[in-house]
C-alpha positions, -999 to 999 in steps of 0.1 A, spaced: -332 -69 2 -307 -60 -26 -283 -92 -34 -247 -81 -21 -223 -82 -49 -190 -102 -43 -153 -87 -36 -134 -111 -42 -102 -95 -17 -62 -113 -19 -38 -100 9 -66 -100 33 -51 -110 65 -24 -81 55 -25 -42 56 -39 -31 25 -68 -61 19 -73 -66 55 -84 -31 53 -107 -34 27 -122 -66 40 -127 -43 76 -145 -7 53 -170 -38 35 -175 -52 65 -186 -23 84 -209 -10 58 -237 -35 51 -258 -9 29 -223 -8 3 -239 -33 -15 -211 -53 -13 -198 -87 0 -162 -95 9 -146 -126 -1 -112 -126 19 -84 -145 3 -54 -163 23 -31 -190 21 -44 -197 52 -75 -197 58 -70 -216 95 -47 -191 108 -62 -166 135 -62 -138 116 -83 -154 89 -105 -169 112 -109 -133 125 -125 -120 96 -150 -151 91 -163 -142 128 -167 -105 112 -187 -119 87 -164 -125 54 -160 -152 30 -127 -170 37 -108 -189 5 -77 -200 2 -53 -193 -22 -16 -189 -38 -5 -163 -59 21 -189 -73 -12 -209 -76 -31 -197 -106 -58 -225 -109 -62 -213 -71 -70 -178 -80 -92 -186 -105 -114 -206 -82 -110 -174 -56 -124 -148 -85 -153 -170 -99 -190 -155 -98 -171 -119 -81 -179 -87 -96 -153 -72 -80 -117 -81 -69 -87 -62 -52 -52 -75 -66 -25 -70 -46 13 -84 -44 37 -86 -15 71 -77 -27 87 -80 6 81 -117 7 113 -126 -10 120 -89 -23 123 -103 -60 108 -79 -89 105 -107 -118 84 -128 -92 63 -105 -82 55 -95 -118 50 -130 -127 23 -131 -100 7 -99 -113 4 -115 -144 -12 -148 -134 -40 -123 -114 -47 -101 -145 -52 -139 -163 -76 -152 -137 -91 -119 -136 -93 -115 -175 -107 -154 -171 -133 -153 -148 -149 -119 -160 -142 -96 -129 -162 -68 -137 -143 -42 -118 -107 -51 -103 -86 -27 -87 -51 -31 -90 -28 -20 -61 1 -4 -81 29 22 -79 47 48 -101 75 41 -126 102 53 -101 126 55 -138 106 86 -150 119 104 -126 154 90 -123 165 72 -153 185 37 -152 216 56 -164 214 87 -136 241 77 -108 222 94 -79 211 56 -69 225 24 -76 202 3 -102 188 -28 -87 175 -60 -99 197 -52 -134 164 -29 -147 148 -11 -118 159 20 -99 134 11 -69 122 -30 -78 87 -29 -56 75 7 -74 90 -4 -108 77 -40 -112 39 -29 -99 39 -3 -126 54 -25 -155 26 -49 -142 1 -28 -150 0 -32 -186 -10 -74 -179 -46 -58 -166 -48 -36 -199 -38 -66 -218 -62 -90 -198 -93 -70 -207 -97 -64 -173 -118 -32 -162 -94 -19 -136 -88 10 -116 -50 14 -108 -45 26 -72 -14 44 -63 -6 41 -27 21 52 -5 40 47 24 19 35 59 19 52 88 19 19 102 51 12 97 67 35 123 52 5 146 77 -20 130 107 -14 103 106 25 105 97 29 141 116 57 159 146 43 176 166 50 207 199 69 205 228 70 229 209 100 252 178 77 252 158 104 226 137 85 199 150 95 166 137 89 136 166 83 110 151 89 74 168 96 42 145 127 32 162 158 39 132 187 43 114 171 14 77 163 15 66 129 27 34 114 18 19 87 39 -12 75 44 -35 53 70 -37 15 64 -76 19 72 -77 49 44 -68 30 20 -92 2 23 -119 31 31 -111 49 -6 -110 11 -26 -141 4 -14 -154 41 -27 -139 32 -62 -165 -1 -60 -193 22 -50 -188 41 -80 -192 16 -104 -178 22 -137 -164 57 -132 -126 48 -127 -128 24 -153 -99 26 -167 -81 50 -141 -54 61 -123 -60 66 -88 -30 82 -66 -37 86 -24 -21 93 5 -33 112 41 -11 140 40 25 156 26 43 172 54 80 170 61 95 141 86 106 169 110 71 178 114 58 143 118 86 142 147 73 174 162 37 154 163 54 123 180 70 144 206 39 165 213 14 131 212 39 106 232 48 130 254 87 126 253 113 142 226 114 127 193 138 140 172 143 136 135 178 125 123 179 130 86 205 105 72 217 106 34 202 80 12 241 67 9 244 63 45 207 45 49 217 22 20 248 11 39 230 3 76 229 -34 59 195 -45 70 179 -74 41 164 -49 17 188 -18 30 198 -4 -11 158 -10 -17 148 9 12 171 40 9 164 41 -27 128 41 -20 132 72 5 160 89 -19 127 84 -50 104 102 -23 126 134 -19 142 135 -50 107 133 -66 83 147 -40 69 177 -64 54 150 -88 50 129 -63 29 151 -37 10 167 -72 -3 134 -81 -20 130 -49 -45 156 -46 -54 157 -11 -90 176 -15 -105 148 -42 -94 118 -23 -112 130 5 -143 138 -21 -138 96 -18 -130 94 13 -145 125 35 -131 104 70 -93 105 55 -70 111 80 -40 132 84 -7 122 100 -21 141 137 -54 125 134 -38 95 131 -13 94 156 -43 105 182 -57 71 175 -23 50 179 -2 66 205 -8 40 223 17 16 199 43 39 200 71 35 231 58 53 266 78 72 286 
């Protein structure tokens, strides 16, 4: 029997390294065994994915004699931050940088970095369609990711950068479709008839671990993903069609979502404001045909929604 190589996987009780945990998991010929990181490792979740079969560790991104004990003897590692924690750019790049040290440390022979684009190329700090956030950034969790980048580069450390987008997932929670006055479920997004990429939590996790299997061929390499670009009108045409009920979309302007007031409300609407504003560069850089040369189960919004109606409101 081949000797599995070690992942070591942070985030992995959340979305994007749960995932990946789940696609090694479920593959024993990859080659590949997952070591899933958590602050805690006693938590249900966690012990979830030691019943699957997965290495649990604990440790804390604020913590970096922690992650270096969490990387040693891996090949491979998947490095991802949780901006929404405290929603504060300069601490989530300071806990970039003390992954790309452990990672640069140990001798990770293949990380990949879960990053974002440079939301200022597109809209410069001094362009007044959005307010500037955070004193630097025009959209803080896109912005700091992508600054961070260059801590792998310096590091040494082989690294793929992969470019997610927005989940699917979250019309179950923050962006799921509301109730108006008539009882319709709406959904009230800031992106005019614009594009909209999103993507499956599971794809993404699916597509990482295709980067592993490949070895040394995204080394160094931007990777950029999503499911599919369609417009949030269709996406409400799909909810009405799969739930059964009307869902209507309620485009709002980004000045209008900013002010709703919610904790993170100017990050948010900028975020959705980058999206339209940006969506031919944005949609270009994530060719749908060779992600799915990675990733031949990727789904599309339809495909997706077949699978979770069921967490959506009934009738």
């Amino acid at each position: 029997m081949t000797e599995q190589r070690t992942v070591t996987v942070f985030g992995a009780t959340g979305h994007q390294g749960g995932s990946l945990v789940r696609a090694i998991l479920a593959d024993p010929g990859s080659g590949f065994a997952a070591r899933a990181v958590t602050r805690h490792p006693d938590s249900d979740p966690a012990q979830e994915l030691r019943r699957l079969g997965a290495e649990v560790v604990r440790a804390d991104l604020d913590d970096e004699e922690s992650l270096v004990a969490a990387l040693e003897g891996a090949y491979g590692a998947y490095l991802v931050t949780n901006f929404w924690e405290d929603m504060d750019a300069e601490h989530e790049k300071a806990q970039a940088a003390s992954l790309a040290r452990a990672a640069g440390h140990t001798g990770v022979q293949h990380a990949i970095w879960s990053t974002l684009e440079d939301t200022r190329d597109c809209i410069p700090l001094d362009d007044d369609r959005m307010p500037t956030l955070q004193g630097s950034y025009k959209v803080p969790h896109f912005d700091g990711k992508a600054e961070a980048d260059q801590y792998f580069t310096d590091a040494g450390v082989p690294t793929t950068f992969l470019r997610t987008t927005f989940y699917w997932e979250n019309l179950f929670g923050t962006f799921a479709p509301q109730r108006a006055e008539d009882g319709t479920l709406e959904l009230n997004f800031p992106m005019g008839d614009s594009m909209f990429s999103g993507i499956a939590v599971e794809d993404i996790g699916k597509t990482a671990l295709a980067i592993l299997k490949r070895g040394t061929d995204f080394i160094p390499a931007t990777i950029s993903i999503a499911g599919e670009h369609l417009p949030v009108a269709d996406m409400a045409r799909a909810l009405s069609e799969a739930l059964g009920q009307p869902v209507r979309y309620r485009p709002l302007t980004p000045d209008a979502f900013r002010a709703l007031g919610f904790p993170g409300a100017d990050e948010v609407g900028n975020m959705f404001q980058f999206y339209a504003d940006c969506a031919p560069r944005f949609t270009a850089a994530r060719d749908l045909e060779a992600i799915r040369t990675l990733n031949p189960a990727l789904q599309n919004f339809s495909t997706w929604l077949t699978k979770n109606r069921a967490n959506f409101p009934q009738p």
